[in-house]
ZAKELO-20118 format. One line per 5 residues: number of its first residue (from 1); their letters; for each residue x, y, z of N, C-alpha, C, O, CB. Coordinates in pm, whole numbers, plus 50000, padded with zeros to 5 digits. Glycine has a CB too. Layout:
NUM	A	X:Y:Z:X:Y:Z:X:Y:Z:X:Y:Z:X:Y:Z; ... .
This chain:
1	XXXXX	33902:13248:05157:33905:13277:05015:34039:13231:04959:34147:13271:05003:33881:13428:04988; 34022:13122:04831:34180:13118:04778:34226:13210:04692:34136:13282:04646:34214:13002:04708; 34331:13232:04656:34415:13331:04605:34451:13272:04464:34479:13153:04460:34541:13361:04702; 34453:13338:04358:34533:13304:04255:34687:13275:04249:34761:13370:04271:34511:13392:04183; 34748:13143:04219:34856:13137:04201:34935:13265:04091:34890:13347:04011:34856:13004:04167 .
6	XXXXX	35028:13239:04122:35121:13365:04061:35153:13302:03917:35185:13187:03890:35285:13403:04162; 35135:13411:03833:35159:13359:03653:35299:13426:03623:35335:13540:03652:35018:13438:03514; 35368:13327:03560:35515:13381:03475:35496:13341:03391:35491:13218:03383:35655:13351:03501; 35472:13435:03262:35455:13405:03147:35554:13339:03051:35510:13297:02943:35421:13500:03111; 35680:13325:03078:35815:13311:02994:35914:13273:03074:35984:13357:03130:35863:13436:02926 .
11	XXXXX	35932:13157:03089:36090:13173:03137:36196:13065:03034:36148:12976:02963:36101:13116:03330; 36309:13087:03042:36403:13058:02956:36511:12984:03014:36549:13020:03126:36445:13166:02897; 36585:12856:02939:36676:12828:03003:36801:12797:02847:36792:12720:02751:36624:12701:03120; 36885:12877:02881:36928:12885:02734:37107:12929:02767:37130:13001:02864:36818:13027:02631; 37211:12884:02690:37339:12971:02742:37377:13089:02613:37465:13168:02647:37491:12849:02773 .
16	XXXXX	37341:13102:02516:37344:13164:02414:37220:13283:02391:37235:13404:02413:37350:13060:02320; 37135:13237:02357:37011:13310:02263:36927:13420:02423:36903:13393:02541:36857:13130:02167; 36913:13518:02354:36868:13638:02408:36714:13632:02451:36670:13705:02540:36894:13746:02306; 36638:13541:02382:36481:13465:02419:36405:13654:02462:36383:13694:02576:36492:13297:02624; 36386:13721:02356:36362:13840:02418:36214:13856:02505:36164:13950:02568:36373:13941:02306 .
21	XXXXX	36173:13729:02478:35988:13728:02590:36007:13675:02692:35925:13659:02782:35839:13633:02541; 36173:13625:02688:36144:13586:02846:36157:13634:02960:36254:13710:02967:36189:13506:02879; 36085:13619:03076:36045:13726:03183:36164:13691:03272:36212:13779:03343:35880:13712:03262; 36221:13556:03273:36387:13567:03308:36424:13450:03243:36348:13361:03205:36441:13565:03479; 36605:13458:03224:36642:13354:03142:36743:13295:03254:36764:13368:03351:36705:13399:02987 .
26	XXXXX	36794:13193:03250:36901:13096:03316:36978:13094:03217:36945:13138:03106:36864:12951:03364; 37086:13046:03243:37259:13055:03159:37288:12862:03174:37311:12796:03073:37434:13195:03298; 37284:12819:03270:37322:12689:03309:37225:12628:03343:37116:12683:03329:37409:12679:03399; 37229:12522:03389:37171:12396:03441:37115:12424:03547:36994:12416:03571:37253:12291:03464; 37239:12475:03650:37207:12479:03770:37151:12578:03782:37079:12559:03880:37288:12465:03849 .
31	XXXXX	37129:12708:03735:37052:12859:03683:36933:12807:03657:36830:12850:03710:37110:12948:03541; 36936:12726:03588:36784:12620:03545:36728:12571:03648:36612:12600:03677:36803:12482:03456; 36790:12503:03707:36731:12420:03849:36677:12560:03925:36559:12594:03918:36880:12316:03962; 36760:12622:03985:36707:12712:04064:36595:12791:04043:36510:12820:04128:36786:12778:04086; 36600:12842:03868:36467:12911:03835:36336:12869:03872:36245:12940:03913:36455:12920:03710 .
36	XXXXX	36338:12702:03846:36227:12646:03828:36208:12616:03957:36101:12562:03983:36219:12545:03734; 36282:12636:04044:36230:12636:04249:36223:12740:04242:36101:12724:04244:36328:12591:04400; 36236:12869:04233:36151:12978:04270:36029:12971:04228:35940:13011:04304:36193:13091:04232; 35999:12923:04109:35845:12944:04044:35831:12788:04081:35846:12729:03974:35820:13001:03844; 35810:12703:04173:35801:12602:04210:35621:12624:04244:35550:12525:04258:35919:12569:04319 .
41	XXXXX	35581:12724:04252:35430:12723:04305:35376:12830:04205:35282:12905:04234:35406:12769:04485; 35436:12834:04095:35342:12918:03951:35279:12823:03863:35265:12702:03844:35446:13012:03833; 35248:12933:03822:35197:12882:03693:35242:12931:03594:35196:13043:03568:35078:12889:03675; 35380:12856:03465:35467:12915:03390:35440:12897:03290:35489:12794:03243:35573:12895:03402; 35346:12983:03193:35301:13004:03053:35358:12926:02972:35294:12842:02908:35319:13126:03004 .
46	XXXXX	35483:12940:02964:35596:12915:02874:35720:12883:02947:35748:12957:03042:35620:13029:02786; 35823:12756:02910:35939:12767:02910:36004:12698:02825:35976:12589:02776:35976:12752:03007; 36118:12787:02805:36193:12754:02647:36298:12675:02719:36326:12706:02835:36266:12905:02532; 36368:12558:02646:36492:12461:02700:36602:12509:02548:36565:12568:02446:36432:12236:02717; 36693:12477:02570:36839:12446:02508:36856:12321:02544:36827:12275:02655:36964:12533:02556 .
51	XXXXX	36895:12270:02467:36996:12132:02508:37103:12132:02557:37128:12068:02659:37035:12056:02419; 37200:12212:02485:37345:12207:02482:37356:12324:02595:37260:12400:02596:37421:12237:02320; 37451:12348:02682:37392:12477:02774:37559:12533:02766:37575:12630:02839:37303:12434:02975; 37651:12501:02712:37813:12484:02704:37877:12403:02785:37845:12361:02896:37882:12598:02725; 38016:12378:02690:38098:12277:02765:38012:12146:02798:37938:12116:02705:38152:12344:02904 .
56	XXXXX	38005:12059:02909:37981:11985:02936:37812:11977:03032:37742:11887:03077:38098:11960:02972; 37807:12133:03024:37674:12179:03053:37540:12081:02969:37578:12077:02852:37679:12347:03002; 37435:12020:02977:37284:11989:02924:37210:12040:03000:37237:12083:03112:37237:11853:02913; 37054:12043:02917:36941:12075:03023:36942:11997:03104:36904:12034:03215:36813:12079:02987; 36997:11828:03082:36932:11692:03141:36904:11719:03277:36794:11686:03323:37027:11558:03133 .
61	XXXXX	36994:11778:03350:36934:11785:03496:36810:11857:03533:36736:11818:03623:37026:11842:03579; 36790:11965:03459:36674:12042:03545:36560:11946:03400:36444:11988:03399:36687:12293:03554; 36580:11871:03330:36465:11760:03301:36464:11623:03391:36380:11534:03401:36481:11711:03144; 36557:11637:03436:36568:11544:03577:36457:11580:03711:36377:11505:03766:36737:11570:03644; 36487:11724:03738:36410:11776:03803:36308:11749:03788:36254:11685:03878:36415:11865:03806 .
66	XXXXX	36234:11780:03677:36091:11806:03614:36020:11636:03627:35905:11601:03651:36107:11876:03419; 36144:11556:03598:36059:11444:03583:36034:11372:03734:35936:11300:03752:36129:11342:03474; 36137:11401:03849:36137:11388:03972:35987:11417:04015:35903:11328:04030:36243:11472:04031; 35967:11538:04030:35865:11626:04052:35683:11565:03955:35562:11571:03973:35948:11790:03989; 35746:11532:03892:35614:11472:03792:35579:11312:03873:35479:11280:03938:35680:11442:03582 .
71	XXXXX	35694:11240:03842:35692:11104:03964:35647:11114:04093:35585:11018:04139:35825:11051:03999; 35667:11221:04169:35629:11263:04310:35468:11252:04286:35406:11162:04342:35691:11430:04362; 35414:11326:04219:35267:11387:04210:35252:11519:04198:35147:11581:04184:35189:11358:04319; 35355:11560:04205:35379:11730:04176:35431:11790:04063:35537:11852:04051:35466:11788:04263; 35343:11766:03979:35451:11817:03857:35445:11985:03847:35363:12068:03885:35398:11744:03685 .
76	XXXXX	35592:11996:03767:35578:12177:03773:35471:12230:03707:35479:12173:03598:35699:12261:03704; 35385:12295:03702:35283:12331:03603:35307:12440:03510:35308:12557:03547:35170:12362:03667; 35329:12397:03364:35396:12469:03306:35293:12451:03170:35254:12337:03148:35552:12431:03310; 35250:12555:03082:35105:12558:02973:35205:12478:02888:35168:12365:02858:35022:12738:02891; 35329:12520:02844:35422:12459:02695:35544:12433:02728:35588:12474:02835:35442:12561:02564 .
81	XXXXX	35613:12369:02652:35764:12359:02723:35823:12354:02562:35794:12258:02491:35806:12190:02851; 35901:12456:02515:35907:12427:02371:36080:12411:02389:36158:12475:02459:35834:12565:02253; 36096:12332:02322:36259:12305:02316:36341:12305:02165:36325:12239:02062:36283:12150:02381; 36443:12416:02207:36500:12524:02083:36573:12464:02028:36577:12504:01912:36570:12652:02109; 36653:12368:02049:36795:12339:02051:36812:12279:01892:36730:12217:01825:36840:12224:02184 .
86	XXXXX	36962:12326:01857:37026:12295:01769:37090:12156:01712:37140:12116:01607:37089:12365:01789; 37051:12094:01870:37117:11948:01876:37003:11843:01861:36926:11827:01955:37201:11920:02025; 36991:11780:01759:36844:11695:01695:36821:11562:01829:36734:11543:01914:36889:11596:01485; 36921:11505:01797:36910:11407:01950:36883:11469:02061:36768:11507:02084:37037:11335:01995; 36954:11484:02124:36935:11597:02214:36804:11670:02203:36748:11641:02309:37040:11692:02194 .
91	XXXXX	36737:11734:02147:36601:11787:02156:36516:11713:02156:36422:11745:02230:36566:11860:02076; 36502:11581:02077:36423:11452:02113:36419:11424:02204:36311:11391:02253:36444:11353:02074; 36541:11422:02280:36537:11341:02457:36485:11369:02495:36397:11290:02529:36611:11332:02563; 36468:11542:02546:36382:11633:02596:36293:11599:02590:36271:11526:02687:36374:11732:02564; 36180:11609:02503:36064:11622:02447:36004:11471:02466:35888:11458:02507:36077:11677:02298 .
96	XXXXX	36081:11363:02437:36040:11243:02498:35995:11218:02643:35885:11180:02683:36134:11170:02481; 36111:11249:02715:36126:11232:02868:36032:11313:02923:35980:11264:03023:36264:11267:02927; 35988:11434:02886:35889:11544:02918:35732:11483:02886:35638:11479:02965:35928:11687:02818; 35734:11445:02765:35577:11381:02736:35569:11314:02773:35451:11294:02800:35517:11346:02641; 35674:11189:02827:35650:11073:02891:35543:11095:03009:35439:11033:03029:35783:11019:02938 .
101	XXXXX	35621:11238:03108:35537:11248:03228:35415:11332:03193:35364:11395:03285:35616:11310:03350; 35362:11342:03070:35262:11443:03045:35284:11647:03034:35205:11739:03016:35170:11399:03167; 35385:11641:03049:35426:11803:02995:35371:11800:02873:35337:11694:02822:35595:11850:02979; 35356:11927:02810:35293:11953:02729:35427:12010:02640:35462:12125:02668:35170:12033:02772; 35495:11947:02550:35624:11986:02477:35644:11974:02355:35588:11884:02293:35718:11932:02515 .
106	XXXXX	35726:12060:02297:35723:12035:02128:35869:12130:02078:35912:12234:02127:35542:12113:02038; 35907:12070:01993:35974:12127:01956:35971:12259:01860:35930:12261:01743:36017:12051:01936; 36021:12362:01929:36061:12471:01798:36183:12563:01802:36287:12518:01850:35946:12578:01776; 36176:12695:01752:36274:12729:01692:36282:12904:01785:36176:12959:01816:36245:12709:01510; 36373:12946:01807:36391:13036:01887:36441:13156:01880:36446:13226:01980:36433:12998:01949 .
């Protein structure tokens, strides 16, 4: 008998905003990376991006990740990927590089 994969409804990767639905948030990049290997075998309702993460901090790496993982044949399986950010370029990239591999992404507001 197979088992239902495990559902996380919310997760967040943000260095500022409080994202109060999310079921956990990341601070950094690398907080980012790691989140998204624990739930490496979910199924993640939702995850919210930032662009800017501070300092010299971006999401770009854990969209590095995502797109790694999409190239493999494994993409993360994630229902939305909505990206918050304040930074207009920067939220385009996202959302480009993400639809490119078929994520399901859009921009909004947080």
């Amino acid at each position: 008998m197979r088992t239902q994969p495990y559902r996380c409804p919310f997760l967040g990767i943000d260095d500022l905003r409080p994202l109060p639905r999310a079921t956990r948030i990341a601070r950094t990049s690398r907080e980012g990376i790691q989140l998204l290997q624990e739930h490496r075998d979910s199924f993640v309702d939702e995850l919210w991006l930032d662009h800017d993460l501070g300092g010299d901090d971006t999401i770009l790496p854990v969209v590095t990740l995502m797109e790694e993982a999409a190239f493999s044949g494994r993409p993360f399986r994630i229902g939305m990927v909505f990206v918050h950010s304040a930074n207009p370029i920067g939220a385009e990239t996202v959302v480009r590089a993400l639809a490119r591999w078929d994520y399901q992404v859009r921009r909004a507001t947080a």
